[in-house]
N, C-alpha and C positions, 0 to 999 in steps of 0.2 A: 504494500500500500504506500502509493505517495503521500509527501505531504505540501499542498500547497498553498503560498501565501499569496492573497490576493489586498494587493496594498496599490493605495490611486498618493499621487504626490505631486506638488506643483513644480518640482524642476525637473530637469532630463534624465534621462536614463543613466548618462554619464556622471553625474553629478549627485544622484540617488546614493549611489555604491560611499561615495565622500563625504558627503554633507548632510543625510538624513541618521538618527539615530538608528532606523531600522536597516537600512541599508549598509550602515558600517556594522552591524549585528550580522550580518547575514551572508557579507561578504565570505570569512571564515565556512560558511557552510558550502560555497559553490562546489566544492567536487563531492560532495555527499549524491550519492544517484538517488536516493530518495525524498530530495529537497527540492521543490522546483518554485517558482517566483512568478505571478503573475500579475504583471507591473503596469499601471495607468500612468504616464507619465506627460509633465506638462497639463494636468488635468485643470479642467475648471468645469466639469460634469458632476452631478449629484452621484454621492455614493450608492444609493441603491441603482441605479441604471449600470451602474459597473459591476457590482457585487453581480447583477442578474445576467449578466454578459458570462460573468465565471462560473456560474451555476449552469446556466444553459451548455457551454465549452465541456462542460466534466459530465454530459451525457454521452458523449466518445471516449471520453479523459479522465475515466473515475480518481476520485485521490479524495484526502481528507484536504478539507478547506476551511482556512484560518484567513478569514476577514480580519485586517486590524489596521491600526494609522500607521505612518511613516515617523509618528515622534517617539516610538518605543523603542529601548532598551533592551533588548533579548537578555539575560542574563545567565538564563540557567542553561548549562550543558543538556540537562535532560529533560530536554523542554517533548520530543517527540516520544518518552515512555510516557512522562506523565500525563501527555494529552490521550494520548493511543488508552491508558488504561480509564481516564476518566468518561471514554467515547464510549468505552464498556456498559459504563453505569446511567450516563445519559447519552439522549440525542443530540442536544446543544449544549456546549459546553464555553461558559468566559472565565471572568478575571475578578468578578467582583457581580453579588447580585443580593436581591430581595427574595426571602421567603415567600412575604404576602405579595400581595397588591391591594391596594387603598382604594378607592372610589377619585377619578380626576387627579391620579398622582402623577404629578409630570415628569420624574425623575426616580431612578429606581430605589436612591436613598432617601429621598425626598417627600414629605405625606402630603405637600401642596405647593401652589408656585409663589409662600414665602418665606420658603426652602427649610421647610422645620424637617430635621433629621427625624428620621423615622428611627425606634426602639435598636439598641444595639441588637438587642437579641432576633430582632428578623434579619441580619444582616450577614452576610457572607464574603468570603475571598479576603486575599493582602495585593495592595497595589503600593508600589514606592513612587516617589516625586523628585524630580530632581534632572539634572543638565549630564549627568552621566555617575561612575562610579565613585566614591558613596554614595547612595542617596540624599539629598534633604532631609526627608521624613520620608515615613513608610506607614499607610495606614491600614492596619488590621483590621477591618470591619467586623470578621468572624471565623469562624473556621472553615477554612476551602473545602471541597468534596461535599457541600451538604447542595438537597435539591431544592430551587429555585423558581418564583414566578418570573421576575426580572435581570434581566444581566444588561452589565455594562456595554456597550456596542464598542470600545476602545480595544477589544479582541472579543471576534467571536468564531466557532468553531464547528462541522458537524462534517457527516462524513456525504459527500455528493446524492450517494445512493440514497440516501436516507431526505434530502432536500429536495429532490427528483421524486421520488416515489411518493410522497406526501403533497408534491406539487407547491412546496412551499418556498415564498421567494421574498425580496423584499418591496415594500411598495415604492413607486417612484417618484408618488406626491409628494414625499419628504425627501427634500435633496441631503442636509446633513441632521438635522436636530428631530428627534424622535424615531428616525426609521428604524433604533432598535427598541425602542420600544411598542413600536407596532409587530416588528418581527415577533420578540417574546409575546405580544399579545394571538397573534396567529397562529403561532407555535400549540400556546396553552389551548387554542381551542382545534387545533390536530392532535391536541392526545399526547403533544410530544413532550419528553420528561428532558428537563432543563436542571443543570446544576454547576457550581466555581470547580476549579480546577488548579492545583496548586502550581503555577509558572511562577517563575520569578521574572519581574520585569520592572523598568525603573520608564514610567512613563513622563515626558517632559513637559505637558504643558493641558493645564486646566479647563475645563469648559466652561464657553461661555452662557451661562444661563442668566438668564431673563433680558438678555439684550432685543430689539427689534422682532428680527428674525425668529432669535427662539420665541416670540411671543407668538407670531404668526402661525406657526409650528405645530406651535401647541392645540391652537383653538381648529387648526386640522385633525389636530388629533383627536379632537374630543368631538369633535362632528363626524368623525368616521365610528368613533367607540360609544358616543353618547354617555362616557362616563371616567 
């Protein structure tokens, strides 16, 4: 089984490999035969119209596929056991998620849009912060491996087959803000079981929540889910 990463980036291909976090991660893995890269570069297309381009592609090209940003860290060496083992236990697999889901919660730590953290205890995965190795900070939400209504869309993961045969993709209406949270919302009503995944990764840079866009975003989302 492959494993491929499916990562969009505003500079070139050339320039990916040197100057994005992900790409100097990833470098080291080129002669791995079971690593392959599937790269949007110079992008300024919404993420789900891409992610559905790589899901469509791995209906000839089966492999396990890891959506995530170009500002991550890869950190752990055995980033492909412990995805491979966690794919065992669910069908989607991130970095960080929520047990429940709230009524109108716009953010999967989030109980509303003015941002009150939701209970440690529904709360999943470790994600670090920071510009490279040490981290900044590294925030423990909860204990990775447990199952999930929400995950973070900052890595997400499942195996072709299993995104193909359920016909589940992401929607296009949301070019970057909510599209995982529509996905996980799709997902829960395919029956599919969602859960964190213990990676180690040092992600660099924050989301923007409650700006413009993510307001507009949101009020798509809630007129698609009505909640």
């Amino acid at each position: 089984m492959k494993f491929r990463f499916v990562c969009a980036t505003r500079v070139s291909a050339e320039r990916f490999f040197t100057s994005t976090a992900l790409g100097r991660s990833l470098e080291p893995w080129k002669p791995a035969p079971y690593v392959e890269l599937a790269l949007f570069d110079n992008n300024t297309t919404g993420l789900p119209k891409l992610y559905n381009q790589a899901i469509r592609y791995a209906a000839e090209h089966p492999a396990i596929l890891i959506f995530l940003h170009d500002d991550i860290h890869l950190c752990d060496f055995f980033w492909s056991q412990h995805l491979f083992h966690s794919l065992r236990a669910f069908d989607i697999v991130g970095l960080a998620g929520n047990k429940r889901r709230a009524p109108g919660q716009p953010v999967w730590s989030f109980l509303n849009d003015s941002f009150q953290w939701d209970d440690a205890s529904n709360l999943s995965g470790i994600v670090a912060h920071g510009k490279g190795f040490p981290p900044s900070n590294i925030s423990v939400y909860g204990q990775p491996g447990q199952q999930v209504k929400l995950l973070d869309g900052v890595l997400l993961a499942a195996r072709s087959e299993t995104l193909l045969s359920t016909q589940l993709t992401f929607d296009e209406r949301f070019d970057f803000h909510f599209y995982d949270m529509d996905f996980c919302r799709q997902a829960e009503a395919k029956n599919l079981k969602m859960g964190t995944t213990p990676i180690s990764v040092i992600h660099e840079s924050l989301a923007p929540f409650g700006t413009d866009a993510w307001r507009d975003a949101y009020a798509k989302y809630l007129a698609k889910w009505q909640t």
